[in-house]
C-alpha positions in Angstrom: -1.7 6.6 19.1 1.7 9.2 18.1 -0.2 12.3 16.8 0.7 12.3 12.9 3.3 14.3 12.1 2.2 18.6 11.1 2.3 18.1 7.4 -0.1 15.7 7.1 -3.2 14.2 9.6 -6.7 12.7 10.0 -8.3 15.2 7.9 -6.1 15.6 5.1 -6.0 11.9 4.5 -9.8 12.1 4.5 -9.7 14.8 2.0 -7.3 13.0 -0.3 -8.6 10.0 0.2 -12.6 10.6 0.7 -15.5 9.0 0.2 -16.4 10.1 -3.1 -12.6 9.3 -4.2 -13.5 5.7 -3.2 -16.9 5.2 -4.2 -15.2 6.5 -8.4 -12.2 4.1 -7.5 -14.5 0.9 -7.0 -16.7 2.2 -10.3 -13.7 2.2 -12.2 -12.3 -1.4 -10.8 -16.0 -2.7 -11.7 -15.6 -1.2 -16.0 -11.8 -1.9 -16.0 -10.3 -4.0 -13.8 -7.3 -2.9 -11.7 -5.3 -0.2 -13.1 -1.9 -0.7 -14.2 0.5 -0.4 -11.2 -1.7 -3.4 -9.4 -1.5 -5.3 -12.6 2.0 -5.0 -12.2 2.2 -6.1 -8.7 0.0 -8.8 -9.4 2.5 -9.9 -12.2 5.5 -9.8 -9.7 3.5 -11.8 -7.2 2.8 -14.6 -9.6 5.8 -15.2 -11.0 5.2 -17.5 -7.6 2.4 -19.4 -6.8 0.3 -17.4 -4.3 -0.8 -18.8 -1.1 -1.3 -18.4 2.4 -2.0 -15.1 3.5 -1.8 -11.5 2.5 -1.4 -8.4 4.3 -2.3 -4.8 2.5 -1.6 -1.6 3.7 -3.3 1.2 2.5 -5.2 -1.2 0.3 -7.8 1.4 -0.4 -10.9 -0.3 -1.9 -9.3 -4.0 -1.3 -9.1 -4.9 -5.2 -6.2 -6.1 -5.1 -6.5 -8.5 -2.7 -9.5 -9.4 -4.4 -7.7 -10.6 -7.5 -4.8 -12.3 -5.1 -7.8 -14.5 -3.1 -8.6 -15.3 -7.0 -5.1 -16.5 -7.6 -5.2 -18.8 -4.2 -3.9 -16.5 -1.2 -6.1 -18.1 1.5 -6.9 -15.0 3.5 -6.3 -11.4 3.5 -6.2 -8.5 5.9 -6.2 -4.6 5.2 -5.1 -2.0 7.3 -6.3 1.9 6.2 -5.3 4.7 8.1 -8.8 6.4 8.0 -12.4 5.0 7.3 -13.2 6.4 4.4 -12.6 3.2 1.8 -14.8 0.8 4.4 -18.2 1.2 2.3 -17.0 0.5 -1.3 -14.6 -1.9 0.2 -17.6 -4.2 2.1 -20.0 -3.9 -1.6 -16.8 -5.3 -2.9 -16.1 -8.2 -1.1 -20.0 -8.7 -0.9 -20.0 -8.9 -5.2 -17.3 -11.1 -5.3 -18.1 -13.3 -2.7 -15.4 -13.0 -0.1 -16.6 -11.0 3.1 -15.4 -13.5 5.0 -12.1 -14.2 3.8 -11.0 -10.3 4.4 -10.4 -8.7 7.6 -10.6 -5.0 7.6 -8.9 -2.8 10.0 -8.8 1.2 10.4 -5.6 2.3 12.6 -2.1 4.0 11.9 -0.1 0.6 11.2 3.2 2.3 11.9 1.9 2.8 16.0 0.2 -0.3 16.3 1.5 -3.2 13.7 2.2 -5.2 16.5 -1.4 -5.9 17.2 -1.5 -7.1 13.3 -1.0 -10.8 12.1 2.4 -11.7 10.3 1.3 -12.8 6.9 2.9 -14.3 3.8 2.7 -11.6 1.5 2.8 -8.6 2.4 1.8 -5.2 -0.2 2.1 -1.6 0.3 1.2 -0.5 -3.1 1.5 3.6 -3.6 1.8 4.0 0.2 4.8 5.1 1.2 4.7 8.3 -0.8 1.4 9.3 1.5 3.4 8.5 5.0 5.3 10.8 6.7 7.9 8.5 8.5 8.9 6.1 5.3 11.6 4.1 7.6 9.0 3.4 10.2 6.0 1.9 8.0 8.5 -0.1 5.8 10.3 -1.0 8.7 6.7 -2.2 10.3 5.6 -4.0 7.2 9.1 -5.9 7.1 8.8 -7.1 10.5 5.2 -8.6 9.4 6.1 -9.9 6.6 6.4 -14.5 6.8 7.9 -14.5 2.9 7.6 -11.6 0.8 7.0 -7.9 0.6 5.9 -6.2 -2.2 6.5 -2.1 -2.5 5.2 0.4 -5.5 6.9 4.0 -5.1 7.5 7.5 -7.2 11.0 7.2 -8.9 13.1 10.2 -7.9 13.5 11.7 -11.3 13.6 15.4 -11.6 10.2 15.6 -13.6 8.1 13.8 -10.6 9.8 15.5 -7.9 9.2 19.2 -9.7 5.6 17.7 -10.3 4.9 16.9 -6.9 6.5 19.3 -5.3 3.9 22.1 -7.3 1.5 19.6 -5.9 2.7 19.8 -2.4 2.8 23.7 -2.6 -0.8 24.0 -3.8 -1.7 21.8 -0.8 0.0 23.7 1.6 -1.8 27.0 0.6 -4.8 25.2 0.8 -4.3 24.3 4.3 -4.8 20.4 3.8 -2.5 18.7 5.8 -1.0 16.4 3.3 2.3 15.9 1.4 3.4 13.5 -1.3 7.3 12.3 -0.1 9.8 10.9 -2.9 12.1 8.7 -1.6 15.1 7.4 -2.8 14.2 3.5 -3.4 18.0 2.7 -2.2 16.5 4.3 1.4 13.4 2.1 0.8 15.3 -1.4 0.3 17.3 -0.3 2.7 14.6 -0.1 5.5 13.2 -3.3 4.9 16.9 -5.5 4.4 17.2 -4.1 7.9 14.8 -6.4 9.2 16.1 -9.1 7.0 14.8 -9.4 3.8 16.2 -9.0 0.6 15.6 -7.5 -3.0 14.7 -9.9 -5.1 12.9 -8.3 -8.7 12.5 -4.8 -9.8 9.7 -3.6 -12.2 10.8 0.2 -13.7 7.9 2.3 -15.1 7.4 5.7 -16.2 6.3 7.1 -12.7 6.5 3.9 -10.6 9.0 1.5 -9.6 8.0 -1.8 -7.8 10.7 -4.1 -6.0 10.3 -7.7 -4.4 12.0 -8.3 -1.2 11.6 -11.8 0.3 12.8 -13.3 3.6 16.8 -14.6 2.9 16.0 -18.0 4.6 13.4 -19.0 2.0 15.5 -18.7 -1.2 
């Protein structure tokens, strides 16, 4: 595996994303559901039926791919770049009933997609803020992606980029080992038309944009 790059590794993913983090994120999906940005995937996604299968990266605690196995995807595999989601993510699946329709995998996707099943639908929802090499992991998803990819990112406005920027500074003083990137979401189309999909819908929000790219042969 290609050493992550110096401003972020193992260990400040783990303390971002820790255990604790995980075990309040599946609390709060038990009271209240997803939270908004997944419902606003989820709307994007069904505006087609969902089938088949779907691919997550950086799913976190799996809910969302709890609610799309609800809405008739057949199967579903996430891929987390550290282990610290696996607990809450298993008493999940176990409440709900679908342990074994959900593969989980712990690896960096970007070094070893290829060993990953295409599927139908593929998400990275909040992810490619956290990754270091944004071409690379949306390139990889692209390439494993049957019919369409769904992405959630910052929007570039000066207000989030000053906000996480203070972020990032406090982090590097702290020694963590993690960054939060804002990319420009012409950049992050870009990446995935490359391997031949296309834009399809755009949701706009206050922090968060989402865009549907889908494979040009199946319009």
């Amino acid at each position: 595996m290609r050493p992550m790059s110096r401003c972020c590794s193992p260990a400040g993913y783990r303390w971002v994303f820790s255990e604790r983090r995980a075990r309040a994120d599946g609390e709060r999906y038990r009271r209240r559901g997803l939270d908004t940005t997944s419902r606003r995937v989820v709307r994007m996604l069904s505006r087609r039926p969902v089938a088949g299968t779907v691919l997550e990266i950086g799913g976190g605690i799996g809910a969302l791919q709890v609610e799309l196995l609800r809405m008739g995807a057949a199967r579903a595999t996430n891929v987390e770049l550290i282990p610290t989601y696996e607990a809450t993510a298993q008493a999940l699946l176990r409440e709900a009933g679908l342990e074994d329709r959900v593969q989980r995998r712990v690896m960096d996707f970007v070094t070893a997609s290829d060993g990953v099943e295409p599927a139908d639908v593929v998400v990275m929802n909040r992810v490619v803020c956290c990754y270091p090499d944004m071409p690379r992991l949306v390139g990889a998803a692209a390439e494993r992606t049957r019919d369409r990819l769904v992405i959630s990112y910052p929007l570039p406005r000066w207000w989030i980029r000053l906000g996480l920027g203070l972020g990032n500074l406090l982090l590097r003083v702290l020694s963590r080992q993690f960054q939060v990137f804002v990319h420009p979401p012409s950049a992050i189309r870009e990446a995935a038309e490359a391997r031949g999909l296309k834009a399809v819908a755009k949701d706009s929000g206050t922090l968060w944009e989402i865009v549907c790219l889908q494979r040009a042969q199946q319009e």
